[in-house]
Phi, psi and omega in degrees: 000127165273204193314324196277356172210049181271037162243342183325296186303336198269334148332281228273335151309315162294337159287343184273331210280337176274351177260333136329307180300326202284325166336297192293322169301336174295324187280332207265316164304321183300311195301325173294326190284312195271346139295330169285010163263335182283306210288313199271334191276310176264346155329266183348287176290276214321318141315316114358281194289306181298348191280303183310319179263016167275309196302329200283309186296332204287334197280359177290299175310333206237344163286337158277001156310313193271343175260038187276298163338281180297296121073255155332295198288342201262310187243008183060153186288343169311314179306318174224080196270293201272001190258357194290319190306299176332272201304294186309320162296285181337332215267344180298327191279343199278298190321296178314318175265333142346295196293347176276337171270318162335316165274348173258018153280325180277323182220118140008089197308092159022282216244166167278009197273270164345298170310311172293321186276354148308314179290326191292321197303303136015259184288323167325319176290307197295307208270320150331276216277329166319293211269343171289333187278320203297317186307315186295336205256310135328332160282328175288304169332273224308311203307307197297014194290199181297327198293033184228155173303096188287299147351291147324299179295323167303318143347289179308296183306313165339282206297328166304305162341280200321335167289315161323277168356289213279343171257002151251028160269351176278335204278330198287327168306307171295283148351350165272300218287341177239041169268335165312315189227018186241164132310169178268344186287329217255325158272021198272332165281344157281323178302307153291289192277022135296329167288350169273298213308299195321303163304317164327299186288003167279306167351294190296337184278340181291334207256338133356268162002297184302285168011275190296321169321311195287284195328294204285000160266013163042021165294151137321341167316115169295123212252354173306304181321296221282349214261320185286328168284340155282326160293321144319289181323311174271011188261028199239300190319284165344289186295339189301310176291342168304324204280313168301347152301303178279337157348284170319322200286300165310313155332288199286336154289354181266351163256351171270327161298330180307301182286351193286290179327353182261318178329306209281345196272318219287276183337308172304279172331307160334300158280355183288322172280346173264356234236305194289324209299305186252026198283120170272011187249111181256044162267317207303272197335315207282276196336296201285356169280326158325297187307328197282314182266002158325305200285323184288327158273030120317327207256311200290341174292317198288330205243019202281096159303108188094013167294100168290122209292147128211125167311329200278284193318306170331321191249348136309325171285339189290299165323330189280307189292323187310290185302310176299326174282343198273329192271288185309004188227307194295324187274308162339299170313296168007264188300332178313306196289308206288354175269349184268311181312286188331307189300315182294331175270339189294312182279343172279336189299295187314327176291354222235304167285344172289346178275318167283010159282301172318307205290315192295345188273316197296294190299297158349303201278276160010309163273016227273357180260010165251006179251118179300200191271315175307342181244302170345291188296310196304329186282335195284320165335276181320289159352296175304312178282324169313245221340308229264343168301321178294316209238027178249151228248357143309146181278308183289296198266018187249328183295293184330303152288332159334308222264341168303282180308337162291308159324278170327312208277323172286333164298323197298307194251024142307275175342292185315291154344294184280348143333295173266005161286000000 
């Protein structure tokens, strides 16, 4: 090579080192891409897995909710003291832990570092609040074991059945008569829990049943499991039939408030029509007349013949149209009292300014070669808005100018005043 091309060699040393960096760097990224995707892949089950034991823990918390009760019922509260304690720390944990999946729903984790350690707090609560109840829930098991007076205890569950029976064949009698004269909507939540009750108590007679078989075959099997699902069975029934009572109960209060409210809607129209009759603003009229008739068919719908009624839904819409005619009657007085009011104010207003005009025109002229141009306009002002007062034929925006012109004619006879000092 000659002289002219002594850089070559140190060019292809420097292209390779550069072609070495770039290598490596190509490599370090594949290599960074492809753990973060391993990393986002168990980030996923894990997230996955937190999930399963929050759905896991919430279905805990709430089968140790009824069996908190039963419990209670069974064994008074003191005995279960330690699973209310228990039942209370879950729900804190659950609660704690929700939010945390809420926030990692709601907002994009920084780092994947940060998203795990959200998921791990996430099952650690979950898992927690599980195993805590399961423990309590298992010590109530043991209590419900052989040791207990079987014999006795199947007794009990009898005459609880036999209670059962007769009150939800008296709630299936109410349920008829006010399936007569309801919507199906409007019973449908006493009708499921009469459809739980019924199941319970079947439940509870199989495993009664199971019971009494083993005892009168006089084995060793043990009979707690089946005698604690019996006992359980009828108190799951008991409340069911508590909820159908009150169904009925609420039904049947929801129609006498429902009639008091059609009373009470009537009254209301009455004044509402009289009010739109003599209403002098025919925005007002227009509105409250909307409202009014809103409300009657509303009312004519209710009185509809062979209508099936539900009180609960009847007496929210009735209430809704109620309130818009009670706002459209409320605004409507308003403006009624603020145009009787004006009117009732307008005529003294005119006197008062037409009288401070008089005196500031008087005093101008007395004065006139020492009261400038500034109280002049304010008095040709004032004149002017007295005019535009006298012949406007709102009440409200006829005070308003008055009250203008009033204005004017006392700055006027400041100025003036202060002129000839």
């Amino acid at each position: 090579m000659g002289v002219e091309l002594w850089w070559l060699p140190s060019l292809i040393v420097f292209g390779a080192a550069a072609a070495s960096v770039a290598a490596v760097i190509v490599a370090l990224r594949r290599r960074a891409k492809s753990r973060a995707l391993r990393t986002h892949a168990a980030a996923d089950a894990r997230q996955r897995q937190a999930a399963i034991s929050l759905v896991r823990a919430d279905d805990q918390v709430q089968a140790a909710t009824d069996e908190l009760g039963f419990a209670v019922a069974q064994f008074g509260d003191r005995a279960a003291q330690d699973l209310r304690a228990a039942l209370d720390a879950s729900r804190r944990d659950l609660r704690d832990a929700f939010a945390l999946q809420q926030k990692l729903d709601d907002a994009k984790p920084e780092t994947a570092a940060v998203r795990l350690r959200l998921i791990d707090q996430i099952t650690a609560l979950a898992e927690s609040a599980t195993e805590r109840l399961q423990q309590q829930l298992g010590q109530l098991d043991a209590r419900r074991g052989v040791e207990r007076n079987a014999p006795a205890a199947l007794d009990e569950v009898r005459q609880g059945l036999a209670e059962v029976a007769t009150r939800a064949s008296a709630a299936e009698a109410t349920l008829e008569r006010l399936g007569t004269r309801y919507a199906d909507g409007a019973v449908t939540g006493m009708r499921n829990a009469l459809r739980a009750a019924r199941t319970a108590e079947g439940q509870a007679r199989i495993a009664a049943e199971a019971v009494a078989s083993r005892l009168a075959a006089g084995g060793s099997d043990p009979v707690g499991v089946d005698l604690a699902a019996a006992e359980r069975g009828v108190y799951r029934a008991s409340r069911s039939l508590d909820a159908a009572d009150a169904a009925a109960a609420h039904l049947r209060g929801a129609a006498t408030a429902l009639s008091e409210a059609i009373a009470a809607a009537e009254s209301r129209l009455a004044e509402a029509r009289s009010l739109r009759d003599r209403h002098e603003e025919p925005e007002s009229r227009a509105t409250l007349g909307h409202a009014i008739a809103e409300t009657d068919q509303q009312l004519l719908r209710l009185a509809e013949p062979g209508r099936e009624a539900d009180p609960s839904a009847d007496l929210v819409a009735l209430r809704e149209v109620v309130a818009r005619l009670d706002r459209a009657h409320a605004d409507a007085r308003n403006r009624q009292l603020r145009l009787e009011n004006a009117r009732a104010a307008l005529g003294g207003t005119l006197v008062t300014a037409e009288s401070q005009i008089t005196v500031t025109r008087d005093f101008i002229s007395d004065n006139r070669s020492r009261v400038g141009a500034s109280a002049r306009t304010r008095l040709a002002e004032a004149e002017r808005q007295l005019a535009l007062a006298r012949v406007e034929a709102d009440p409200v925006t006829a005070l308003d100018t008055a009250r203008r012109a009033m204005t004017h004619a006392t700055d006027a006879d400041a100025l003036a005043r202060f002129d000839t000092h």
